[in-house]
C-alpha positions as CSV (number, residue, x, y, z in Angstrom):
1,X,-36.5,-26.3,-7.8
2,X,-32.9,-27.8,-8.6
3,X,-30.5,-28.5,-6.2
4,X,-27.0,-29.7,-6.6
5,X,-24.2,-30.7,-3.4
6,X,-21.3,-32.8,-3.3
7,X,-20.1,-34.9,-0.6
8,X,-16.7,-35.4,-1.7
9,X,-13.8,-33.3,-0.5
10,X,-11.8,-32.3,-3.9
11,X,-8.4,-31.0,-3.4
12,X,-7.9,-28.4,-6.5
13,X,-4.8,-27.0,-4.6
14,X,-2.8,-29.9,-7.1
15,X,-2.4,-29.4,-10.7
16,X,-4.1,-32.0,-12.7
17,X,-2.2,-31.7,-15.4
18,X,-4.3,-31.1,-18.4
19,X,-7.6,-29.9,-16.2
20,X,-9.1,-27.3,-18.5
21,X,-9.0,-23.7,-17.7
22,X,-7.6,-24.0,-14.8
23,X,-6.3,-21.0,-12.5
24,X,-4.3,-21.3,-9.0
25,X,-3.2,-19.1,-6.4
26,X,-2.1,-19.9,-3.0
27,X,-5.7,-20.3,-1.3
28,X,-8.0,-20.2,-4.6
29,X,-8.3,-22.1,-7.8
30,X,-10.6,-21.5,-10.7
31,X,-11.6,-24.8,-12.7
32,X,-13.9,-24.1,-15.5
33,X,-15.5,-21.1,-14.4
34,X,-15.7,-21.6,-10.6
35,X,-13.5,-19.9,-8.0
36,X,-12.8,-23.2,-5.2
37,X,-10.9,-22.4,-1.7
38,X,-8.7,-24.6,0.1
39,X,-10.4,-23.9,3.3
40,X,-13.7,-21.5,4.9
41,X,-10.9,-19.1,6.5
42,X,-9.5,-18.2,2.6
43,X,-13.2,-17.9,1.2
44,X,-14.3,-15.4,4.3
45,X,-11.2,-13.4,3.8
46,X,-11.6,-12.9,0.2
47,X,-15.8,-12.4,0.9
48,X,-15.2,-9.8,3.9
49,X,-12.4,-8.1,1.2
50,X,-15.0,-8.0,-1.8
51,X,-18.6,-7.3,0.2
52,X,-17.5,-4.0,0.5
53,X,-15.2,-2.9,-2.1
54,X,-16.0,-0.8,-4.7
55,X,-18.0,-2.3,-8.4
56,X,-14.8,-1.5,-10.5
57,X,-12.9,-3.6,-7.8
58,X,-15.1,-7.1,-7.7
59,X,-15.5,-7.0,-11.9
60,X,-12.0,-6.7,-12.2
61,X,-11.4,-9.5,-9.4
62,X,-13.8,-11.6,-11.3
63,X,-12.2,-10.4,-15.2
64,X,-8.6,-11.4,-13.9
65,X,-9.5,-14.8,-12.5
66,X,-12.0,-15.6,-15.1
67,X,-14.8,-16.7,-13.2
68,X,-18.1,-17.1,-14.5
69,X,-20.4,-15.1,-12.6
70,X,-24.0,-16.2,-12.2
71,X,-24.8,-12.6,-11.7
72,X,-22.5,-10.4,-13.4
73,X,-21.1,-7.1,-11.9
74,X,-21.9,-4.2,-14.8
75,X,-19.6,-1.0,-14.4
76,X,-19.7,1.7,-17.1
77,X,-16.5,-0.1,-18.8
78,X,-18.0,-3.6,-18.9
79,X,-21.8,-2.7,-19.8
80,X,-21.5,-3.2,-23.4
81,X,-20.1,-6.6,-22.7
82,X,-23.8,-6.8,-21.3
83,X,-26.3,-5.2,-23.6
């Protein structure tokens, strides 16, 4: 078993200027893959938003940010991304 935490508090809000694929919004920010939230109250909106939307809704979320999703969501117009 692997386990990975950090105890420092990163503030991706700020532009770093040359950070690699790197995505902001006003309460999200995708560095590299992975979708980071200024605070809890941003990441529960979005979550409580996205637990029960639709499959087309949450693949396209996760197309337009460009996340990298551990577990991808497969709709009939993504599946043969998949196969």
């Amino acid at each position: 078993m692997v386990s990975a935490y950090s105890c420092k508090r990163d503030n991706f809000t700020k532009s770093s200027g040359g950070g690699s694929n790197q995505t902001n919004s006003a309460n999200q920010t995708v560095v590299n893959g992975r979708l980071y939230f200024t605070d809890k109250e941003s990441f529960q909106t979005l979550f409580d938003e996205l637990k029960e939307a639709e499959d087309d809704k949450v693949a396209s979320f996760v197309d337009e940010k460009g996340i990298t999703s551990l577990r991808p969501v497969v709709t009939e117009e993504n599946e043969k991304n998949y196969l």
